[in-house]
Structure formats: structure tokens, C-alpha cells
N, C-alpha and C positions, 0 to 999 in steps of 0.2 A: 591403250598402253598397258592396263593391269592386266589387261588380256595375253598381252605379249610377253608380260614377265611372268604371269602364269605359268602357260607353255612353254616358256623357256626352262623352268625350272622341274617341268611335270615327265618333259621330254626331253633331258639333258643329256643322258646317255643313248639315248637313239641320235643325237645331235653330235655326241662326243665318237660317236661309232662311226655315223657316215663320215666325221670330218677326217679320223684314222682309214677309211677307207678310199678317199679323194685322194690325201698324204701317199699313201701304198700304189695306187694308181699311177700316181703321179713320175714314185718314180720307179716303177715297176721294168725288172730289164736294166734299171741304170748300174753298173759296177759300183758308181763311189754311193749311188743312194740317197738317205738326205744329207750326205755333204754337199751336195749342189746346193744345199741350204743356205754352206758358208763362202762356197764357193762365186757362186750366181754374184752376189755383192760385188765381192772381191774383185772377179773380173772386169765388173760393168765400169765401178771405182777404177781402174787402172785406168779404161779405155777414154773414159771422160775427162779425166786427171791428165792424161797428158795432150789429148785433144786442146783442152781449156784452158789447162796453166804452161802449155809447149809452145804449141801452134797458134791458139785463138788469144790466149795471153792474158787470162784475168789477172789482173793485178791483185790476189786475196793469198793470204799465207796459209800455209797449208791447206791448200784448196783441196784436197782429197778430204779432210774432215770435215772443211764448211757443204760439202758435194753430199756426202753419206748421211751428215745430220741429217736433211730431209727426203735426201733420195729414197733413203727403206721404208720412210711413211708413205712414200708415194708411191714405190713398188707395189705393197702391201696393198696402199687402193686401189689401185690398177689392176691389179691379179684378185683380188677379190670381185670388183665388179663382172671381169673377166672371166671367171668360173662360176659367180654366181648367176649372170645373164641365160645359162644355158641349165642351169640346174633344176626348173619345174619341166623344161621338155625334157633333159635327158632322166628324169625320173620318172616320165610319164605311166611306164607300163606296172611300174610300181603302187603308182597314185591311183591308176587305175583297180588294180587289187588288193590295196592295206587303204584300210581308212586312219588317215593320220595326218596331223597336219602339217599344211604348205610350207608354213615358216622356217620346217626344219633342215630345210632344204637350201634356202639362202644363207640362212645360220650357219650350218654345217662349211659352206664356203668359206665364209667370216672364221670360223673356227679353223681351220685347216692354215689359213695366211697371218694367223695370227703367230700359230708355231714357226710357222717360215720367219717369222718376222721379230721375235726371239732369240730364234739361232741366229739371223744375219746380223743380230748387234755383237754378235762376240766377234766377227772379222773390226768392228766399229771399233772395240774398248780394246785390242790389241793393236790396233793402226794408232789411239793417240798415244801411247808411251814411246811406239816406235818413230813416230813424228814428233818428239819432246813438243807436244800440244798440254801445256796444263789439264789435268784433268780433274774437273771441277767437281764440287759437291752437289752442283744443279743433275747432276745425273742423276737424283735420290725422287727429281720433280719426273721424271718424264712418264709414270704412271696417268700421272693428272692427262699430257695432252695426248696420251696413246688411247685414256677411256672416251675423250671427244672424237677422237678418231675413227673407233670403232664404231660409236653411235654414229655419226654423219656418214661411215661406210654401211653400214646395215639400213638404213631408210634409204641410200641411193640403190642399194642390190634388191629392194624390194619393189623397189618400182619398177629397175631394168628387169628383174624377173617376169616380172607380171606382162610387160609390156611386149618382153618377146615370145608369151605363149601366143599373143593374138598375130602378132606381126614379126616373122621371124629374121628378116630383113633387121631389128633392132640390133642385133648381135654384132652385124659386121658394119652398122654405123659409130655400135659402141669405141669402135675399136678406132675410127678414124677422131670422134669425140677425144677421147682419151690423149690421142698424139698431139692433135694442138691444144689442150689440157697441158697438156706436159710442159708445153714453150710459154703460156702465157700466164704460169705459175713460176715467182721466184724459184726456182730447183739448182739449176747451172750457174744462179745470177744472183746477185743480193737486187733487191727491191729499189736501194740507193743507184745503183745503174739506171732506173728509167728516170728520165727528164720531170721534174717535180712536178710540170703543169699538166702532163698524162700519166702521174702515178694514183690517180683519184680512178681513174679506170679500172686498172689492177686490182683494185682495193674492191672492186663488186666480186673478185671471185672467193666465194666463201672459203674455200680450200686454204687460202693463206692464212686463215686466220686458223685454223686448227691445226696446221703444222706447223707455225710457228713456233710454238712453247719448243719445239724440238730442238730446232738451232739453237736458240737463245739458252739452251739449258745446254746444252754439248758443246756448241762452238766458240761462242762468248762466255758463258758459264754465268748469264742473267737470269731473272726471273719475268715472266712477261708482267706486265703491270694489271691490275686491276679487268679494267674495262677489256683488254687483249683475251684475257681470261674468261670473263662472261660473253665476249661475241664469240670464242672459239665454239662453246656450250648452246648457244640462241642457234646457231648457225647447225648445230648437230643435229640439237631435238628437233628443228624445223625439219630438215631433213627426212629423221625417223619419222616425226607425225604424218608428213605429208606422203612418204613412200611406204609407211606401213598402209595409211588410210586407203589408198590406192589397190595395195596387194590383198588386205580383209577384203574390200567392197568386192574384188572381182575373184576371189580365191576356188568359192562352190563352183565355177565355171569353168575352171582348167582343165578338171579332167573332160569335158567334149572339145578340147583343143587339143591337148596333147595326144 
């Protein structure tokens, strides 16, 4: 771990360059640019929103702000693992001729969704005055569960990285992972929807516990309690330790993969 904040800090601007260069890639050719930044939200938010509070009928007020509280943590990790999955192959030829290390490369991913994910809280903080949604002071907290989130996104992109320079078949499993991901994490639904005697299930996927602080600070304008706090953080660093330890052990070996 001292190793990795080492490097993080040694190779910050080679980190902060590729992530401006993923950003420019990304949306390279687009007219509006990175407004699709604030856009991308906005849209998905409309389509969900009337999907859910039209037709499917959640019974939750102003369901477009309970939706968005955790929607853009969960974009963010989704599009992160999503770019970072492919980011030690598609820099191969690089890796191959600069000696430098692996990490900066998943990083750089992590860095680029972090901006995305930035700008799409301004569609969030103009939607609640426009929905007279009180707007709480718990806004001032959501530093706290955005740094658990980065951590539990960075040990899961260093795994997924690693794992798809051997087996590249990873990439397009991630992606099916991620969709039911999606459904069997409160996101569309408050957690009180599932039946009390199979909400102990729910409760094994780490994920809810580190997006949580997000609603509870934007949509109720609570603070999560104690122990919600420390499992978001147990649940992160697990993550980092176990998906860093995985991407050192096999990193010297990428380049004859790639």
C-alpha cells in the first residue's frame, strides 16, 4: 500500500495527463463535448424517472433525486471498471517501450470518471431546487463516501485489469457482471422494497454499503451512523488490498501478454 501511494504521488502528472487524454478521446468529434458530462445524467434521470415514477409507479417522492443520489456513484463505477478493464492491453505498445509503471494506467481510468462525475452532480444540485427537494447541509458530507468509493473502485479496476491481460474474454464478462450489479444493488429501489426475510442477502453486496452515505446525505439529508461508516471504509480497503495485491504479484508479466 506505501508502495502504491508512493507511485501515486511520484507519477501524478503522467496519471493526470493520460486521464486528460482518455477525457479528450472520449469525446473527441463530439459537438457539445464534455457537456455530455451533464448531459449523459440528465438524460438517463429523465428516462428512469418516468419509467419508474409513470409506469412502474414507485411510490417515493421526488423519485428523480432519490434515483440520481446514487445513480452517478454507480455510473462512475461502472464506467470506471469499464475503461479500466481494457487499459494494461490497450497500452500495451507503450508498456512495451517506456518503463513505467502499470498502476498508472488503471489510475488514470479512476481519474478521468472522477471528472465525469463532478460535473454530473451540477445537473443533481440544479434538479433539487427545481423539485423544491430541501436541500440539506448533509451535502457538505459527501466527500467522505465519494473517498470510499474511489478506494473500492480502484482495487476492483486493478484486478479487472490484471485479469484481462491473461484472459481477454474478462472484458465482455465484466460487462454482463455489472448489468445484474446493477439490479441487485438498491439504485431504482430503496432497500425497504425487498421482503425483510431476504434483505440479509442484499446486505452481502459490498457496494451498498459505500454508496449509501450518498443518499442518506442528498435525499433524506441524514448522516449514516457509525458502524455504516466503518463497513463502507473495511469494504473499500478490502477491495484495494486484495485487487492491488493481485495486479503487483502479476504486473512484471504483462508486457509478454500484451
Amino acid at each position: 500500500m506505501i508502495e502504491l501511494v508512493r507511485e501515486t504521488y511520484r507519477y501524478r502528472e503522467l496519471i493526470w495527463a493520460l486521464a486528460l487524454k482518455e477525457l479528450k478521446i472520449r469525446y473527441k468529434r463530439s459537438v457539445l463535448g464534455f457537456l455530455w458530462a451533464l448531459l449523459n445524467p440528465a438524460f438517463t434521470m429523465l428516462v428512469l424517472t418516468l419509467v419508474f415514477s409513470t409506469l412502474m409507479r414507485f411510490p417515493i417522492p421526488h423519485y428523480a433525486i432519490f434515483l440520481l443520489s446514487v445513480l452517478l456513484p454507480w455510473t462512475f463505477f461502472s464506467q470506471s471498471l469499464s475503461y479500466a478493464v481494457e487499459s494494461i492491453v490497450t497500452n500495451g505498445d507503450l508498456i512495451k517501450k517506456v518503463a513505467v509503471p502499470k498502476v498508472v494506467f488503471p489510475m488514470a481510468a479512476i481519474v478521468s470518471n472522477i471528472i465525469n462525475l463532478l460535473l454530473s452532480l451540477i445537473p443533481l444540485a440544479l434538479l433539487v431546487p427545481l423539485m423544491r427537494h430541501p436541500f440539506y447541509w448533509t451535502w457538505l458530507y459527501l466527500p467522505v463516501p465519494l473517498l470510499a468509493l474511489i478506494i473500492f473502485t480502484l482495487g476492483m479496476t486493478f484486478f479487472f485489469a490484471a485479469a484481462n491481460v491473461y484472459y481477454r474474454d474478462v472484458s465482455h464478462i465484466l460487462q454482463v457482471v455489472l448489468s445484474a450489479w446493477f439490479y441487485v444493488t438498491p439504485i431504482i429501489y430503496s432497500l425497504d422494497f425487498i421482503p425483510q426475510k431476504h434483505q440479509w442477502i442484499f446486505k452481502l453486496n459490498p457496494i451498498i454499503y459505500v454508496i449509501n452515505g450518498f443518499r442518506l446525505a442528498v435525499y433524506y439529508g441524514k448522516l449514516p451512523k457509525a458502524p455504516s461508516i466503518i463497513a463502507s471504509f473495511v469494504c473499500a480497503f478490502i477491495s484495494l488490498l486484495i485487487g492491488y495485491a493481485i495486479f503487483r504479484k502479476y504486473q512484471d508479466d504483462f508486457v509478454f501478454y500484451v
